[in-house]
N, C-alpha and C positions, 0 to 999 in steps of 0.2 A: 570359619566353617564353610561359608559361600565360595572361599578362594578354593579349599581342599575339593569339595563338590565339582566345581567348574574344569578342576587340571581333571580330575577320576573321569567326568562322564564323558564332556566336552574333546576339551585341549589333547588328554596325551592318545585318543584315540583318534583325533584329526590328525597330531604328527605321524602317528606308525603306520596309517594311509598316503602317505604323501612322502615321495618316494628321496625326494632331494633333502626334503628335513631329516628321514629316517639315515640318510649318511651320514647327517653330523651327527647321528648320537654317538656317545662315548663307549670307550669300549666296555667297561665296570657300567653294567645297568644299574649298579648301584647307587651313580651318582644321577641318576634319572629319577631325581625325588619327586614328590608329589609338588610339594612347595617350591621348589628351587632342579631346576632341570641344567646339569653343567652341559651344555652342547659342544663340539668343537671349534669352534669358532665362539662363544660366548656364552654368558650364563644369563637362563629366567629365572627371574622370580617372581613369585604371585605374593602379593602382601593385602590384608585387610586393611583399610584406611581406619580402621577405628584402632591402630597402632603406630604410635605416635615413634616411638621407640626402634619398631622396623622399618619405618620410614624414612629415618633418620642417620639408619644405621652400615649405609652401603651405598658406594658410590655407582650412579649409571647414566650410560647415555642417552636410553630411549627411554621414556618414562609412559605412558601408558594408565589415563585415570578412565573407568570410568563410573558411571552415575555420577559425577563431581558433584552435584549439589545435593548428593546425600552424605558426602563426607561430612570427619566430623570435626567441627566448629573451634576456635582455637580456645583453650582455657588460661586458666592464670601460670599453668608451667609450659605448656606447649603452645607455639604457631597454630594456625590451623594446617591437618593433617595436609592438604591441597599445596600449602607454601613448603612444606618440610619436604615433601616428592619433589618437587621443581627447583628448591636449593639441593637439591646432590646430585644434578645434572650439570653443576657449574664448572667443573676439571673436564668438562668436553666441549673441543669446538666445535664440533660436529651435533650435538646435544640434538635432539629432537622433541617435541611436548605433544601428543594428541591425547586430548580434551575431548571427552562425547559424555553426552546426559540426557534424559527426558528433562525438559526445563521445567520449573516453578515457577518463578518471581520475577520481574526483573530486576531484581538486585540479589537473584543468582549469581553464583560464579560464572554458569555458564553462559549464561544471557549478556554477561558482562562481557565475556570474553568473545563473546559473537561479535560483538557489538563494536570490541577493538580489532576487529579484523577483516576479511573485504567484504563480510555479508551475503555472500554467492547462495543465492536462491535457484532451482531445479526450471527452467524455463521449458512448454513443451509447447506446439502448436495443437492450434485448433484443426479438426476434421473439414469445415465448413468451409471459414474462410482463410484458414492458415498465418493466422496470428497467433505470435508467440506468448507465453504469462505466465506466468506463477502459479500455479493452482492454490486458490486463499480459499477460506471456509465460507465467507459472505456468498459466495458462488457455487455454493451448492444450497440447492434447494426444495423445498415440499411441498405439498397443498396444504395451504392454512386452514382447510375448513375441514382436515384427517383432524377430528375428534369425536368421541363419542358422546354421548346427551348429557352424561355430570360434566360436559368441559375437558375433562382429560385425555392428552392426545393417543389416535387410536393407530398403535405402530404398526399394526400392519397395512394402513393406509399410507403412513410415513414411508415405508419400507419399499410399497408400490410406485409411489411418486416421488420420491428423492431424484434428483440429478444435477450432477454439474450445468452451468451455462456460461458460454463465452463470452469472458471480459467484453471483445469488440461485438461480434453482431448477436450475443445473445443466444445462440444456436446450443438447444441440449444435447448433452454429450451421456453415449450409453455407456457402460461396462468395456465394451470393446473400444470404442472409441478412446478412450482412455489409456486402455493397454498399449494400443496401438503409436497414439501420441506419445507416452513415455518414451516408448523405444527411438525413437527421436528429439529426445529431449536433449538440452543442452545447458552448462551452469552459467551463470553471470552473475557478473559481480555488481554489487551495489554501492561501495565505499572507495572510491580512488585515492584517499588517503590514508587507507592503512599504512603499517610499517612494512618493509619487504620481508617474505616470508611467513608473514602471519595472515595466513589464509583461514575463515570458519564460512560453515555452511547448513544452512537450515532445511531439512527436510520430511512435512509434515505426515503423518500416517494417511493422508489418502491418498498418496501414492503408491503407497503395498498396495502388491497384486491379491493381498490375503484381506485387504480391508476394502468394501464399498461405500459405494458414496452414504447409501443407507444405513447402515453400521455407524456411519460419525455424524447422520442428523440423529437416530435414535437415540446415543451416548450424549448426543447436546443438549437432548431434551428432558434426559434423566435425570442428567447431573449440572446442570445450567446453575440450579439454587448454589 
């Protein structure tokens, strides 16, 4: 139902915008299904992972998960749904695999899979002194004493005083600041022994331009328990 949704709202109206996809369609619109789109050049299909069955049941080369660590789990007759996608990409040399998820655990799949690959984290500089970093959560910060008199924290103090501060001289960083720095940001990698090819990359929601710094103290403070 999520696959049907996503080709109806999404997918088939970003293709018949986009002027180079809209050439390979076929010429029988008919075969521009919902689930399965035959294009000239090759065929999509959208499959639910909680089907073991369609996953199993057609060979491709580019395989395409995502939420991985919601798929679903392997049972006493099936693989998990996650190994059944990635074995019928095997008749291609060419095969490609992207893997993206909101992570859980780490003994998620996908946590896993980061973890076997070069780890390439978002580096941006600082405003101040122009050192590069990672933007991590321990470096955003609030006023400890935004609470109100039962003790409980008062977010719109949270809200007021939230900000990033630089790994090296400590310098807080505004909204713009931020913006700013991403757009000069650059990836690295943290693992020089991956395998070649298997590249993954981690990158946290305080970097959307839709989320602030105070957005993800007040979410930490919510739901911390």
């Amino acid at each position: 139902d999520l696959a049907r949704s996503y080709s109806e709202t999404r997918l088939t109206p970003i293709f018949e915008k986009c002027k180079p996809v809209k050439r390979l369609f076929p010429q029988d619109l008919d075969d521009l299904k919902i689930l399965e789109m035959q294009f000239a050049t090759m065929t999509l299909s959208l499959v639910g992972s909680n089907s073991p069955a369609n996953l199993s049941s057609r060979p491709i080369c580019i395989a395409v998960l995502d939420e991985l660590d919601s798929f679903a789990a392997p049972s006493e007759k099936d693989a998990a749904a996650y190994s059944l996608a990635l074995e019928r990409t095997k008749a291609f040399p060419q095969r490609k695999h992207v893997l993206t998820s909101t992570p859980t655990l780490n003994t998620g799949d996908i946590w896993i899979n980061y973890q076997a690959g070069t780890q390439e984290t978002f580096h941006v500089p600082c405003h101040a002194c122009g050192e590069y970093q990672a933007m991590e959560f321990g470096q955003i910060r609030w006023d400890e004493t935004a609470r109100s008199e039962d003790g409980k924290w008062d977010m719109r103090k949270v809200t007021e005083t939230a900000s990033y501060y630089c790994t090296k001289c400590d310098a807080p960083w505004s909204e713009r600041n931020r913006r700013q720095s991403i757009e000069q940001g650059k990836w690295v990698a943290a693992n020089a022994s991956s395998e070649v090819g298997r590249r993954s990359f981690r990158l946290p929601s305080w970097y959307s331009p839709t989320i602030t710094f105070a957005d993800c103290a007040k979410k930490f403070l919510t739901e911390k328990h």
